[in-house]
N, C-alpha and C positions, 0 to 999 in steps of 0.2 A: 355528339362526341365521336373525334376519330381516333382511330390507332394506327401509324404507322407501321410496315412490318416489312422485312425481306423475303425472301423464296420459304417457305413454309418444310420443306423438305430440308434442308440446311442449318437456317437460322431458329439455333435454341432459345435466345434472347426474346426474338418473337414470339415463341410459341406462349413463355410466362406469361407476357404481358394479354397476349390473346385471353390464355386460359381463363386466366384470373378473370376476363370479363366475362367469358362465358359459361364459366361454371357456375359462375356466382346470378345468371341473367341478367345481366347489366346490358341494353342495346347500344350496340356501338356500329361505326359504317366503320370495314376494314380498306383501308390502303395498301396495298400490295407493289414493294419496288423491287427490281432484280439488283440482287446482291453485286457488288463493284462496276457495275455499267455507270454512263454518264449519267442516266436516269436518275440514278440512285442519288449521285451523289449533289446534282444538281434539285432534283425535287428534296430531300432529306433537307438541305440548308435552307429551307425555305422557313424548317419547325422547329430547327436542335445547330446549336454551336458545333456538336462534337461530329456530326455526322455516322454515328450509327443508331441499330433500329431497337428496340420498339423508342416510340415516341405516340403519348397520348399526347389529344388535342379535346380542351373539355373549354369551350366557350374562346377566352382570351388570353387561357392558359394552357401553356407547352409543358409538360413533364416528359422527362428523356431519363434513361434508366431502368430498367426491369422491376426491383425493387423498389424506387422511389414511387415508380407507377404505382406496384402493388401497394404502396402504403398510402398512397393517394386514394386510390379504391376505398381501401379499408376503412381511413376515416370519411371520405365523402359519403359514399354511397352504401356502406354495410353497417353503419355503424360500430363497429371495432370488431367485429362477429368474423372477418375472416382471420384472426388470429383464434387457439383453443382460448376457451373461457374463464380458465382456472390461471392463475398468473404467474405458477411455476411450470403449469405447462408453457404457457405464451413464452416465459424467458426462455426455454428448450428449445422450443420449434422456433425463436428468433434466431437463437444460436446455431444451429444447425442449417440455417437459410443461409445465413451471413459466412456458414463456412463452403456453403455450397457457392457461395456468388464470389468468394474471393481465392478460394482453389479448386481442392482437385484438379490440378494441370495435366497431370498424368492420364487420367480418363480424356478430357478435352481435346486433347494434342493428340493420343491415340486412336481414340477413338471418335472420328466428328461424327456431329447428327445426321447417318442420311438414311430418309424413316421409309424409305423404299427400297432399299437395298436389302441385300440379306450375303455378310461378307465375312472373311476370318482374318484375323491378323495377332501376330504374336507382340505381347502384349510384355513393356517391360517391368521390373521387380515393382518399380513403383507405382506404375499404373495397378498390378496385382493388389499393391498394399492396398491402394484406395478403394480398389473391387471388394476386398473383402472387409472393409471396413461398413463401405454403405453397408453391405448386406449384414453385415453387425450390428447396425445401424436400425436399419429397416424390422430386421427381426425383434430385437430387444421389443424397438418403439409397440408393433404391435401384439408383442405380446402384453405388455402394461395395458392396452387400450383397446384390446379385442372386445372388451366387453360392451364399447361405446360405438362401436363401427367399425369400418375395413381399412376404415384408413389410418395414416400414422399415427395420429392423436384422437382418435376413434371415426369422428366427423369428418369432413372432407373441409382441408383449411388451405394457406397459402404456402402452408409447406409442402404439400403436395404439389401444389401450381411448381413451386422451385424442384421437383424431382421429377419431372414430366417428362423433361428432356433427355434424363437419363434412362428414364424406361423407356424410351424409343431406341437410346444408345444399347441396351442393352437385349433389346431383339433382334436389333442388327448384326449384332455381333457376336451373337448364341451365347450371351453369359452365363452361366449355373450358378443359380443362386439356393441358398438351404429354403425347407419347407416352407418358411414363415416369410421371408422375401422376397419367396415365390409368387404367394399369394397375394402378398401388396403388388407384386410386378402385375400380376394377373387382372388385379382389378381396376388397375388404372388403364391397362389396353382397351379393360371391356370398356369403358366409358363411354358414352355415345360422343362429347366432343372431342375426347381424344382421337376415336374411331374418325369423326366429320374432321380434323386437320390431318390423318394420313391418309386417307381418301384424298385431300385435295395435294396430298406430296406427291403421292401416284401419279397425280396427273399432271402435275408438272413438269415440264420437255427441259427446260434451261439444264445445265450442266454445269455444276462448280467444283473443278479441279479441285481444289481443296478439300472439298468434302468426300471427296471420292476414296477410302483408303483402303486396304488391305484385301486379299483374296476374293475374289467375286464367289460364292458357290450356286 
């Protein structure tokens, strides 16, 4: 099985689809293209119509989309186990994925993933709303399910894979989040493959303008 992916420091799309394999031990050989080069965009058409990344490759099937991967995973290879178990959770943590893959524009646009930086930028009303909303979010979650684990639905699910990116966003950008947001922020850092993919942003030389935003400190 492969995964396509772009610059690992940048691209948050890649990082889901990554995660999701690696947290869960699924082996896969990773693909690494740099983001808008001809590379990209000439190897990427080789696996996916649309031309961007993640794109799984599992035999003589392509899956392109963050999401559709994860849900690929989920039924192939986990047996439904990376959704929570309980089926008003599973509805929750779908819902909250689904609102995470289809906005937050405000965070996005203001804030892009770059997991090696350490930057400031003034942030406008609505990127704030959404700032405080995840961490409304995050805190509730764990407080219902602290009793289950550290993570949002107690156990480590694909809802988490979908806020990965954000906890990277949010070191970056020195966000303050209340006690309980803190510690889900906290415990997803400590992760060992979280840790193994900003290790390898670190080491990454490429430079994408875009990603580059706000105040260096």
């Amino acid at each position: 099985m492969k995964l396509i992916i772009g610059n690992k420091n940048y691209s948050s799309w890649s990082l889901r689809g990554w995660l999701a394999l690696k947290a869960f031990n699924i082996p896969f050989e990773e693909i690494k293209l740099s983001l808008f080069s001809d590379e990209f965009r000439i190897e990427l058409a080789k696996y996916t119509p649309v031309s961007k990344v993640p794109v799984l490759v599992d035999g003589d099937l392509n899956v392109w989309d963050s999401l559709a991967i994860c849900e690929y995973i989920n039924e192939t290879y986990l047996d439904g186990k990376g959704w929570p178990g309980d089926k008003n959770h599973r509805a929750v943590a779908r819902s909250i994925v689904a609102d995470m893959h289809s906005g937050l524009f405000g965070i996005r646009n203001e804030m892009p993933m770059n997991c090696r930086a350490k930057r400031r930028v003034e942030l406008s009303d609505k990127a704030k709303k959404e700032v405080a909303t995840l961490d409304a979010l995050w805190s509730d979650l764990r407080t219902k399910h602290a009793q289950n684990g550290d993570y949002l639905f107690g156990e480590f699910s694909l809802a988490d894979v979908f806020f990965a990116p954000v906890v990277f966003r949010f070191a970056t950008y020195g966000i303050q989040l209340s006690d309980a947001a803190s510690a889900y922020h906290k415990t997803m850092l400590a992760r060992p493959d979280m840790q193994a993919w900003l290790a390898d942003s670190v080491a990454e030389t490429e430079v994408v303008a875009a990603g580059e935003a706000g105040e260096v400190l």
